[in-house]
C-alpha positions in Angstrom: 4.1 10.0 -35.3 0.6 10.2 -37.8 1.2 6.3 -38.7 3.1 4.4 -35.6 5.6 1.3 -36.2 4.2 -1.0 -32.9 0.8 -1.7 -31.7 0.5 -3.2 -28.0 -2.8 -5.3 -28.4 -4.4 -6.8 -25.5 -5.6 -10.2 -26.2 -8.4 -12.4 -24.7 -8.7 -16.1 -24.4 -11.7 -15.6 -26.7 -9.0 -14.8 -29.3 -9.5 -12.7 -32.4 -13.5 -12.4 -32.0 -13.0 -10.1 -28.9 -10.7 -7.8 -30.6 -12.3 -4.7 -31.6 -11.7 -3.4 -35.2 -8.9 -0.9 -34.9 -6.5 -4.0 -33.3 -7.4 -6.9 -35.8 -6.6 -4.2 -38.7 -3.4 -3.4 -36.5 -2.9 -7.0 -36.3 -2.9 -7.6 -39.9 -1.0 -5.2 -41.0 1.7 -6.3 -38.9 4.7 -7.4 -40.1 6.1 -9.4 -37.1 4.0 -10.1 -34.5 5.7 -10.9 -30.5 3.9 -13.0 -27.7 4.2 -16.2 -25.9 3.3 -19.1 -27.7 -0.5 -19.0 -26.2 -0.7 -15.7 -27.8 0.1 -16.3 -30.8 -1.7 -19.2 -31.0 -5.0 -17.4 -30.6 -4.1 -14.4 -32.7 -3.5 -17.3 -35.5 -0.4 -15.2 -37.0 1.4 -18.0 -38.5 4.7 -17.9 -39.4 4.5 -13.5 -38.5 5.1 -15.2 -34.6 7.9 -14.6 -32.8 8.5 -15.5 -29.5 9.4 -13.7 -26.4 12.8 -14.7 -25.3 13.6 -15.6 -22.0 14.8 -14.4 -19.8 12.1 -11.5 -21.1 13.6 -9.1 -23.0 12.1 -6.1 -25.5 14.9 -5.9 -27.2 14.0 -7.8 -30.3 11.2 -5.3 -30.5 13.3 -2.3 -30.4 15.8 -3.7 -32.9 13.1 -3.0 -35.7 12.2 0.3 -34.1 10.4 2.5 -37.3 11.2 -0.2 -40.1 9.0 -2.7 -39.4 5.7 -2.3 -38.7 5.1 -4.7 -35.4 2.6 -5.9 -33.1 3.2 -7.1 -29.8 0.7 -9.2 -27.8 0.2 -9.3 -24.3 -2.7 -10.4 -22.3 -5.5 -8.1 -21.1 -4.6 -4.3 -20.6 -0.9 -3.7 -22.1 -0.2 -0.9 -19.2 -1.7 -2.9 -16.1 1.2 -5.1 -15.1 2.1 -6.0 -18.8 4.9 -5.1 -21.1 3.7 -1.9 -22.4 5.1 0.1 -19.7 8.9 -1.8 -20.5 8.3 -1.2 -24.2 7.1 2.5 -23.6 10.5 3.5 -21.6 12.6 3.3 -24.7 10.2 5.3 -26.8 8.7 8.3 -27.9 5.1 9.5 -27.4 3.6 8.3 -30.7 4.9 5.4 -31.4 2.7 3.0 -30.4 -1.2 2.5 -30.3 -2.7 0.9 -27.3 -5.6 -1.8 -27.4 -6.2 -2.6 -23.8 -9.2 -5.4 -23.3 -10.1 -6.0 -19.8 -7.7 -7.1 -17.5 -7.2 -10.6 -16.1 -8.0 -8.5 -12.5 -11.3 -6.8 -13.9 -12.4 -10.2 -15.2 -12.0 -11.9 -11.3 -13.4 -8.9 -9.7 -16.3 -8.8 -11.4 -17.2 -12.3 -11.2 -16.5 -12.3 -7.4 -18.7 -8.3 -7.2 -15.7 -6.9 -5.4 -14.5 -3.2 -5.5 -11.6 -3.2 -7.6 -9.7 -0.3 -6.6 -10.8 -1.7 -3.1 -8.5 -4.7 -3.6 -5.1 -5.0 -4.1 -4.1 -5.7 -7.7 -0.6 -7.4 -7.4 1.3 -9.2 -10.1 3.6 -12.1 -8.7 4.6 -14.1 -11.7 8.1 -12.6 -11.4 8.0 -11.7 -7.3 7.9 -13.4 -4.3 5.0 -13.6 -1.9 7.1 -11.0 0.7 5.2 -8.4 -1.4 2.3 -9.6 0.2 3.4 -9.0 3.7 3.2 -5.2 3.6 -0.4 -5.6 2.8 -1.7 -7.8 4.8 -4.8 -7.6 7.2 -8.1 -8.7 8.4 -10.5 -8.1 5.8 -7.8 -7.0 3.5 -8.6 -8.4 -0.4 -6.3 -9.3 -2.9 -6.1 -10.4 -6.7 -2.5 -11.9 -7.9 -1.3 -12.9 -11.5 0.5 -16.1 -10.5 3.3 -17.7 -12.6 2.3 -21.2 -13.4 0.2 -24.0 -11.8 2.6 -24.7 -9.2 2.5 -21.1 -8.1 -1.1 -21.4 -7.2 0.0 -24.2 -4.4 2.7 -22.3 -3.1 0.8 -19.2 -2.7 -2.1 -21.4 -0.7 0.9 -22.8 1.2 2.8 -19.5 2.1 -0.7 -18.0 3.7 -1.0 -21.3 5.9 2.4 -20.7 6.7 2.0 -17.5 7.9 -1.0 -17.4 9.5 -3.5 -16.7 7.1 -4.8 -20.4 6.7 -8.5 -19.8 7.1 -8.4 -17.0 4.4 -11.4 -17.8 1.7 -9.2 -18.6 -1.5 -10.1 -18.6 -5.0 -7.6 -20.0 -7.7 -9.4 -19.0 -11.5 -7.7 -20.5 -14.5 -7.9 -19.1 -18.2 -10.3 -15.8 -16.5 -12.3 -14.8 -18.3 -12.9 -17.0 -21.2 -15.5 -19.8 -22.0 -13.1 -22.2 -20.3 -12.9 -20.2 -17.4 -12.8 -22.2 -14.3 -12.6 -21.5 -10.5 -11.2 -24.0 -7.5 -12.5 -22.1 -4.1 -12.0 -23.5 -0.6 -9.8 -21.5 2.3 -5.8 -21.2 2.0 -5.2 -24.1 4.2 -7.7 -26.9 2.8 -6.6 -25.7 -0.9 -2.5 -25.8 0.2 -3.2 -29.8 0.9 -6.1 -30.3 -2.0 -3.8 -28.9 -4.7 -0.8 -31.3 -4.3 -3.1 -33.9 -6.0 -5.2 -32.3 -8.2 -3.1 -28.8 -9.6 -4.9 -26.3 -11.7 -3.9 -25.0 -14.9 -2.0 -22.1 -16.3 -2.7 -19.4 -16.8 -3.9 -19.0 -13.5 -4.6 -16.5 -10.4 -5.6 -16.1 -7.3 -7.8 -14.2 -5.5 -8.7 -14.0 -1.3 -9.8 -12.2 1.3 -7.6 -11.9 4.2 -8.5 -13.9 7.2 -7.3 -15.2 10.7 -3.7 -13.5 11.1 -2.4 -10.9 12.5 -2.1 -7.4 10.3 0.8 -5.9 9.4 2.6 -2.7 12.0 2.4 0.2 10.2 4.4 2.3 11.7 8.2 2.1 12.6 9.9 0.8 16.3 8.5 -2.7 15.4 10.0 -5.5 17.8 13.1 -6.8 17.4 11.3 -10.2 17.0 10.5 -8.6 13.7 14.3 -8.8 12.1 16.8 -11.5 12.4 19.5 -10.2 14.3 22.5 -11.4 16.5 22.0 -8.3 19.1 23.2 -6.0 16.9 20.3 -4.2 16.4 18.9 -0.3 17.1 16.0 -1.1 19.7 12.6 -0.9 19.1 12.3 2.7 21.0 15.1 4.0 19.3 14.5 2.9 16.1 11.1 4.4 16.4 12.9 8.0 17.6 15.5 7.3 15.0 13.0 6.7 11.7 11.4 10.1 12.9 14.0 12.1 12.5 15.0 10.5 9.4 11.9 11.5 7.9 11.8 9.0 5.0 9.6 10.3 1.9 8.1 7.9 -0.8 10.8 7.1 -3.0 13.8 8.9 -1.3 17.4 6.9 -0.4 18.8 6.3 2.7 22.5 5.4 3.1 22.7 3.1 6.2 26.2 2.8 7.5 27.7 0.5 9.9 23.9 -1.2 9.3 24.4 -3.8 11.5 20.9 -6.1 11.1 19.4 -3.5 8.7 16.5 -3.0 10.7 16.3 1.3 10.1 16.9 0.4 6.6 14.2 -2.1 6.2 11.7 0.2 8.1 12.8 3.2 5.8 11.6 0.9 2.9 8.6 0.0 4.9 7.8 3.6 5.0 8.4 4.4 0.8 12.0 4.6 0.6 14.8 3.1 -0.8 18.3 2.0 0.8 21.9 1.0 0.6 23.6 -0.5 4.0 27.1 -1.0 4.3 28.5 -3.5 6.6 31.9 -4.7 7.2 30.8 -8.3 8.6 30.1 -10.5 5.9 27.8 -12.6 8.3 25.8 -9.4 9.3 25.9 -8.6 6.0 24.0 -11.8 4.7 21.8 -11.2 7.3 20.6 -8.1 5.7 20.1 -9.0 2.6 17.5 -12.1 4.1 15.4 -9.2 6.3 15.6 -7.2 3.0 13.9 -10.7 1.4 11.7 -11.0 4.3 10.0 -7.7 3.6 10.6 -7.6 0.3 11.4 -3.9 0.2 14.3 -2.1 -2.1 17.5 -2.3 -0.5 21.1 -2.8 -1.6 23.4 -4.5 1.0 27.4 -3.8 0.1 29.9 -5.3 2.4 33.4 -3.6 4.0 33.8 -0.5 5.6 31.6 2.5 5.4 34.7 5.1 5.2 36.5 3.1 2.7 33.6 2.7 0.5 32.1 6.0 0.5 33.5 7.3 -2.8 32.1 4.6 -4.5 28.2 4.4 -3.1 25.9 5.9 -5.5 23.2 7.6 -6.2 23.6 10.1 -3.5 21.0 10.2 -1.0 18.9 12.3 0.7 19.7 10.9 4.4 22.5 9.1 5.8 22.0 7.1 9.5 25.0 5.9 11.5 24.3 3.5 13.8 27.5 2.0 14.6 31.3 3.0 13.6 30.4 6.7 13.7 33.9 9.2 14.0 35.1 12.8 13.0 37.1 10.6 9.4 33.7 9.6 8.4 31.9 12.5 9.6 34.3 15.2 7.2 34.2 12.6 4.5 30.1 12.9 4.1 30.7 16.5 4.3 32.9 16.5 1.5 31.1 13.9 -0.7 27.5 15.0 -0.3 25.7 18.0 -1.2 23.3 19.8 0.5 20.0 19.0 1.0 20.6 16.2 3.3 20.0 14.9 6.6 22.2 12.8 9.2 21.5 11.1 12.2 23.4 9.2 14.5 23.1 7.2 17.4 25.9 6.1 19.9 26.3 4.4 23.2 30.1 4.4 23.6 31.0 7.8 25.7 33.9 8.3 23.3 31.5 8.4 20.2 29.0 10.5 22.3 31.2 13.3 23.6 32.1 13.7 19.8 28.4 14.0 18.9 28.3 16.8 21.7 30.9 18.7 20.0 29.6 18.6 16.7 26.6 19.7 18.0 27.7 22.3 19.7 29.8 23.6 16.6 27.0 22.9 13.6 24.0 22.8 15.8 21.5 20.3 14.9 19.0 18.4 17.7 21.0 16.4 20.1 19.0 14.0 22.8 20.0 11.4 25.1 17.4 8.3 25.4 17.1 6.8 28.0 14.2 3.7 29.3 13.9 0.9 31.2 12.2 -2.5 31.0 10.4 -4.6 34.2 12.3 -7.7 34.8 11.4 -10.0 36.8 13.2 -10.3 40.3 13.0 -12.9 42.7 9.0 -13.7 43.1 8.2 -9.6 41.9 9.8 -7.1 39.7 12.5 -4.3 39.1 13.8 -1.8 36.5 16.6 -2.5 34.5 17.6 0.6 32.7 19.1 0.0 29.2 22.1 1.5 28.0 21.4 5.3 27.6 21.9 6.3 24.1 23.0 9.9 22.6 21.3 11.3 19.4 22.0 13.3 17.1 20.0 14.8 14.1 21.2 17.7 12.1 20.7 18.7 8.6 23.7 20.3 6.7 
């Protein structure tokens, strides 16, 4: 489009004077003008304001898609954890202009001199902390958008909480601006500080990660790691398990009989996405809290895997068994999934396992029996105790 209906101005707490030319004519010629009341305020619109509505929502913007001319106002750079990208999906190329100003991380990084695309960039005004724990390590740095006042305790609480108290913490209100101001001190003195003297909105936070213990990065991570109630693939052969699985940034894994979620969540760990079924509703809760704990993309649908299979979508790229594995379900994946995909499955009953050694032998595939033991202790020394040997099958149709 040579003239566009909707210009996406980044504002500054400075207001109008940090607008460069091409946005305050944009901003004049709008006809309605959308942003939170602190927006609009500085723009000085007047009755041209409307209001987001909350919950956030772009539809009043889209409503007068190409008969209104309309800005929208969001702060710093519209396409860096702003609402340009959620406008942007429900339009053409060339309907909008862009007016980025510095973002509220560029501001922060700057005034602390650190690298920022050595530091983690992370907007949390709409996502739990968990999306921290990923990222987490010595030495690690991070910048967060932070909901409100409140959110800058809680964050100072939630890396005392989990180890990261001595972490060097810095909570900057209204970045950027003439009123800028900046409450330092580590996680743990600022978690106790805060409660009597909060700062003010809008607000962020920025530290360098101190004092715990990093996140594993790869998959087999201890049961310890997952709430469970035993049902749970073991650290070894989860580890074996994920490997054959492959995940891939951004594929889906259909998890079936998922007792504790724990392939599932390390799938996500690894890029993925993931859907478990589970026919225990208290397994099933479970889930969905390790899915919280990690904070990873994974849908948790309770009843039984055979019964439900018609009705799971999208179709995925790999499907793991880990419990109520038989020929019914295996025919049924056959018949409702198209090929490229991959299966695994793991079993311990002999029943289950002397079916995987006849599929294997009729469709081929890579089937291996696992097999360790741990040292226990017995009497004043120490002996073997051999786990239940588990059969493994991996075959891609």
């Amino acid at each position: 489009m040579a003239n566009p209906w909707l210009s996406i101005i980044g504002i500054h707490p400075s207001g109008l004077d940090a607008l460069s030319a091409a946005a305050r004519r944009d901003l004049d010629d709008a006809s309605v003008v959308f942003g939170s009341p602190r927006h609009l305020e500085l723009a000085q619109v007047g009755a041209r304001g409307r209001l987001w509505p909350v919950p956030f929502s772009v539809e009043p913007v889209l409503q007068l898609r190409a008969t209104t001319r309309v800005a929208v106002l969001v702060s710093g750079d519209p396409f860096h954890f702003g609402a340009g990208a959620s406008l942007a999906r429900h339009l053409l190329l060339g309907e909008w202009r862009n007016h980025p100003q510095p973002s509220t991380f560029s501001w922060i990084a700057g005034t602390l001199g650190w690298s920022q695309e050595q530091t983690h960039c992370l907007g949390l005004h709409a996502r739990s902390f968990e999306h921290l724990t990923p990222l987490l390590a010595e030495g690690e740095r991070f910048i967060c958008l932070l909901r409100d006042g409140a959110a800058a305790q809680a964050i100072a609480a939630w890396l005392q909480q989990h180890g990261w108290g001595a972490s060097p913490l810095w909570l900057v209100s209204q970045a950027g601006s003439d009123a800028q101001a900046i409450r330092s001190g580590t996680a743990q003195e600022l978690a106790l500080g805060l409660a009597e003297a909060p700062v003010a909105a809008p607000v962020a936070a920025a530290f360098e990660a101190r004092g715990g213990n990093g996140f594993v990065q790869v998959p087999g991570r201890g049961i310890d790691a997952f709430l469970h109630d035993g049902q749970i693939t073991k650290s070894p052969v989860r580890a074996m398990t994920l490997a054959l699985l492959a995940p891939r940034t951004g594929e889906r894994l259909w998890d079936l009989g998922a007792g504790s979620g724990s392939v599932s969540v390390e799938w996500c760990l690894a890029g993925g996405k993931a859907l478990c079924v589970e026919q225990h509703a208290e397994r099933a809760a479970r889930i969905a809290r390790n899915a919280a704990r990690y904070a990873v993309d994974l849908q948790v649908v309770q009843g039984d895997s055979l019964a439900l299979l018609d009705t799971l979508a999208p179709a995925p790229q790999a499907v793991f068994v880990g419990g109520g594995f038989d020929r019914a379900l295996f025919d049924a994946l056959r018949a409702r999934l198209q090929a490229p995909w991959r299966l695994v499955v793991n079993a311990v009953a002999l029943e289950t396992q002397a079916l995987l050694m006849d599929l294997h032998r009729v469709h081929g595939g890579q089937l291996l029996q696992l097999q360790w033991s741990e040292a226990v202790p017995l009497g004043r020394m120490q002996s073997w105790n051999a786990a239940r040997p588990v059969v493994q099958w991996a075959w891609n149709p």
